[in-house]
N, C-alpha and C positions, 0 to 999 in steps of 0.2 A: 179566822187565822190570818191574820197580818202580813206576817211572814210568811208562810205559803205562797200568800199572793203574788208578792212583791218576788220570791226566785222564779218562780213561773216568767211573769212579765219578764226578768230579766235574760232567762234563757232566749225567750223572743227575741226579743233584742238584739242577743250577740248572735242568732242564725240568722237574721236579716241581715248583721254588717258586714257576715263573712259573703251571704249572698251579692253584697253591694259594692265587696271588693274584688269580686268575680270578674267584676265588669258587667253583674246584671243576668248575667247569661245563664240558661239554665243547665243543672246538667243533666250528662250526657249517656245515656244506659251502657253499660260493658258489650263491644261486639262479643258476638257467637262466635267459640271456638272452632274453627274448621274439621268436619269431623274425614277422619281418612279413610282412603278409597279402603273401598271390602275387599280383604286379604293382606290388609298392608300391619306389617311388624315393625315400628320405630326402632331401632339398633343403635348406636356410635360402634365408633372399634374398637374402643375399650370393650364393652359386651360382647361383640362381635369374638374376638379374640378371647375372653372369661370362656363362651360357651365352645371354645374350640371349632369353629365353623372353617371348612374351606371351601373354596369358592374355584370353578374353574370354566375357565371361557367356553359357551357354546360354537359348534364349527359346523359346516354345511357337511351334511351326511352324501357318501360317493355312492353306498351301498344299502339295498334294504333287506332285512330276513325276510328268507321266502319258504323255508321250512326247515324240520328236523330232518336227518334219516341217521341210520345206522352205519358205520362204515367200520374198514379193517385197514388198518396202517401197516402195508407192509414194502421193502426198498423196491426204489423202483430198475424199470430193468437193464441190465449190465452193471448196478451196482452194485452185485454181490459178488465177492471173492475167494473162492478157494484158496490156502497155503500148504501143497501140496510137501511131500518126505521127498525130497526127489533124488537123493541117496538112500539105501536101506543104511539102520545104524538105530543105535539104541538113543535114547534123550539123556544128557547128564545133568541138564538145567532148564527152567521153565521160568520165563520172565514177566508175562504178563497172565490173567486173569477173567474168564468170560465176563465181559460189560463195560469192559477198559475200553476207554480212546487210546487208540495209536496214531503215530503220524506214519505217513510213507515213510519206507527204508528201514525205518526200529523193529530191531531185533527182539522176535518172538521166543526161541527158545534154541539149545545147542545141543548138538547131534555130534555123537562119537559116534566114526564109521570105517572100518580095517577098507572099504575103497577109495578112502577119501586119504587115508594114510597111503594108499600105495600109488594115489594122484601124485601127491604130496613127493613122494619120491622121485617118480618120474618127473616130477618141476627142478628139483636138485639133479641128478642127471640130465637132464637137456640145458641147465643153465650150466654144468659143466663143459659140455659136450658145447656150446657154443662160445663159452671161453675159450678153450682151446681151439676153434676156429678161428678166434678173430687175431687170436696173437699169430697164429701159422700166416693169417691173410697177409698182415702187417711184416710179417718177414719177408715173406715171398717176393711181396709187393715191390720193399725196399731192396731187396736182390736183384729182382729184371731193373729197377729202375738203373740198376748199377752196371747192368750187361755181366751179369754173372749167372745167371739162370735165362731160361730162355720165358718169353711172357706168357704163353701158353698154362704154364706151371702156375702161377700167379693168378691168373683167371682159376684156374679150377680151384685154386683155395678160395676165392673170393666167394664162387659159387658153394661151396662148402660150411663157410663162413653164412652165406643167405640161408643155405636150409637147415644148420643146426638154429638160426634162430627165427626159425619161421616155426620149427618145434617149440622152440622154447614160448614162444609168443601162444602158441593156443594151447601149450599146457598152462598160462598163466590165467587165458580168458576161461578153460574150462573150470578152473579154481572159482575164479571169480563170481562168476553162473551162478555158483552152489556159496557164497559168500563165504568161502572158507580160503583161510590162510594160508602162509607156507610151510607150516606144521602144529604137530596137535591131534592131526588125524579127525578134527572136527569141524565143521560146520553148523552155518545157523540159518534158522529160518527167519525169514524177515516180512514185515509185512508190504506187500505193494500198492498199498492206496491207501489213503488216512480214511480214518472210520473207527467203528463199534466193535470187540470182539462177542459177534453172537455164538460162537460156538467154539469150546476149549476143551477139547477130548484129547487132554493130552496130559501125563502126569510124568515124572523125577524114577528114570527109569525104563520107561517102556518101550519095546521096537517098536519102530516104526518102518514102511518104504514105501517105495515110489508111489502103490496104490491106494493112499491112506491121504487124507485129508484132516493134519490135528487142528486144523483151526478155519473158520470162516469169518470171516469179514466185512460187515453192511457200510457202504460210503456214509461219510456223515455229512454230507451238503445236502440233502434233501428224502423226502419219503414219499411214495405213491398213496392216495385214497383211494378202497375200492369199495364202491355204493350200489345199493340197487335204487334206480330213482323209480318212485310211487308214477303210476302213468297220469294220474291227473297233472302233474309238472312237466310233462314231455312237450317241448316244445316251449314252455316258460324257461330251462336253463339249457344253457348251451356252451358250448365250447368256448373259453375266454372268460367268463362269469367267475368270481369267487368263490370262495369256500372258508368260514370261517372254521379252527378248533384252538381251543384254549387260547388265544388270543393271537395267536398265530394265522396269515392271511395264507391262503395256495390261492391255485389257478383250475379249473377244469378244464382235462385235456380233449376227455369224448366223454359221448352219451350214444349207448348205444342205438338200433335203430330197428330191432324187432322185442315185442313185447313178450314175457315170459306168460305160457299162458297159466300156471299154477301161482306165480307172486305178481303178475298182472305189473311187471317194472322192467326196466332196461337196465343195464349194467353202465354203470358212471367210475370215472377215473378222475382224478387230479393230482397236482402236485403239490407238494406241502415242503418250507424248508425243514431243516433239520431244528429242535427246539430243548431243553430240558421236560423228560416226561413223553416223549415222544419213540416210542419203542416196537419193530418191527412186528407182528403177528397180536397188537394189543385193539379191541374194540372196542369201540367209542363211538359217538355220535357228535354230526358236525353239521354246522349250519350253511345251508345255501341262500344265496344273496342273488341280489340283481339288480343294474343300476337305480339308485333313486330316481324318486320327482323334482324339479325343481324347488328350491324353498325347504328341503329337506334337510333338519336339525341334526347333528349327531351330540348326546353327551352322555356322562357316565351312567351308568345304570343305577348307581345309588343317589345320584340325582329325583332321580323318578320317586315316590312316595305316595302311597293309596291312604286320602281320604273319604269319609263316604262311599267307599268301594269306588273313586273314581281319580286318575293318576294326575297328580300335580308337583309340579316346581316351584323352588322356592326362589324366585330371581333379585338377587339385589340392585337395591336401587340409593339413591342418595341419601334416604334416613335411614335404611334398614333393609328389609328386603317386604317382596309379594307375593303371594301365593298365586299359582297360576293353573287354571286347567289344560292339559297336552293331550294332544292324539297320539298316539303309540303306534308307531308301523311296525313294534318287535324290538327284540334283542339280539343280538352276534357278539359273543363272546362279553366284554363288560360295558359294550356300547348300548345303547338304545336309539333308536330313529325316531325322533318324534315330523310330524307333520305340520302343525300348529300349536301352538302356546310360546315358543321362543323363536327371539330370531340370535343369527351370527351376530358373536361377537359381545354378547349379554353374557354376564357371568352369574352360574348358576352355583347352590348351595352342594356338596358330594359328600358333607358329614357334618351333623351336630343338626339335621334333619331333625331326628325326636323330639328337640327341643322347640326347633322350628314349627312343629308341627304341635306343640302343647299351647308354645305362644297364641295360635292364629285359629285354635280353637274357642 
């Protein structure tokens, strides 16, 4: 076969001239693609942003969990207030609601009361009764000035003049006491500290007096914890130590310092500010802390993610992110402490996890 031959030979041919126009040189095999570290997820931000991921900076943990207990939120002491009838008299109006915030001074509810009506009168007679002093004074006055009266006369109106309004002046302050007006015959109750109305025994209607308490009052600045610490912790938290609940931080005040011998614990207090969800006589459980270690991570708790039953972060890096294993000191509220696997400052994955974690399977 002639032809056969002669394409063969010529294929020859033309792979030697491309060889010869090489410069000779032979080539050269494809480097190996560098294969990536184990855990590593290739990303841009375009994906990054598709799978909804956010990312939030790791920061050095102040605090570590150091246990669970049980505790009772209730105000702590001298903040709670009585608003006492301190007129007897019926209610004709009722303005606020148990669980209401009030501020200081805002009127609680208004009292019709025939003493406060006959106060009320006696304020219009003595402010009589000291008008006509003062004009008598001013006459008098102007008389001895004139040597038509002797000064004697003039001094006693003067004095006259001072004690009808030295009545008039604390029938005004005794009104006042009772926040009632210069008529009406009623008065109101008002509250005297800003706060929470825990208790409203009070209805459109009803007597009340002086020994009756229609309303109580919890400060809203802050709440007392009260715990029994487990005795294995005695001596691990102390006075000044944290106290995490629902993400709200307190302080512990004491711990007490004989051990119960039936629940084998001491009695713990702290203070807690005031928060939404935070409501006198409710139980709950709140976490005790104690300074960290050095090197100690804080980040969110949805950060954290079990594979192989063991906890890892997803850390971003320049292509994507990495999968990393963490030691776990715990959780306080939606924080976690880790010990090792991230440092400050490293921004870690806090949603779109699942996905992260299908990837880098």
């Amino acid at each position: 076969m002639p032809f056969l031959r002669s394409a063969r030979i010529s294929a020859f041919l033309l792979a030697a001239a491309l060889t010869s126009c090489s410069g000779g040189n032979e080539a050269k095999a494809p480097e190996p693609t560098p294969r990536a570290a184990p855990g590593a997820i290739e990303l841009n931000d375009e994906q990054i942003s598709r799978l909804d991921i956010r990312l939030v900076t790791a920061e050095p943990a102040r605090d570590v969990p150091v246990a669970d207990v049980p505790a009772t939120i209730a105000p702590p002491p001298n903040a709670r207030v009585a608003v006492a009838a301190t007129i007897p008299g019926v209610v004709t109006r009722t303005m606020v609601v148990e669980g209401q915030q009030v501020r200081a001074g805002q009127a609680l509810a208004v009292v019709a009361s025939r003493e406060v009506l006959t106060m009320q009168a006696l304020l219009e007679q003595a402010s009589a009764r000291a008008g006509v002093s003062r004009a008598a004074a001013r006459r008098l006055d102007q008389l001895a000035r004139e040597g038509v009266i002797a000064g004697a006369r003039a001094d006693e109106a003067a004095a006259s003049r001072r004690e009808a309004e030295a009545e008039l002046n604390e029938q005004r302050r005794t009104l006042a006491l009772i926040n009632a007006g210069r008529g009406g015959g009623t008065y109101r109750l008002v509250a005297p500290i800003a706060g929470t109305i825990t208790k409203a025994s009070i209805q459109t209607g009803m007597p009340v007096d002086g020994a009756s308490a229609p309303y109580v009052i919890d400060a809203a600045g802050q709440y007392e914890l009260t715990a029994q610490l487990p005795e294995r912790l005695i001596g691990a938290i102390r006075p000044g130590m944290s106290v995490m609940l629902e993400g709200s931080s307190g302080t512990v005040t004491s711990v007490g310092s004989t051990v119960d011998a039936e629940t084998r614990s001491v009695p713990l207090r702290a203070k807690i500010p005031a928060a939404p969800g935070l409501v006198a006589g409710r139980a709950t459980m709140v976490t005790l802390t104690k300074p960290s270690e050095a090197g100690a991570i804080a980040v969110p708790t949805d950060a954290v993610v079990m594979i192989e039953g063991k906890p890892v972060v997803f850390v971003r890096t320049a292509t994507g992110f990495i999968r990393r294993a963490v030691d776990s000191a715990g959780a306080a509220g939606d924080r976690t402490v880790l010990l090792a696997g991230v440092k400050a400052g490293e921004q870690v994955a806090v949603s779109g996890t699942s996905e992260l974690k299908a990837l880098a399977n």
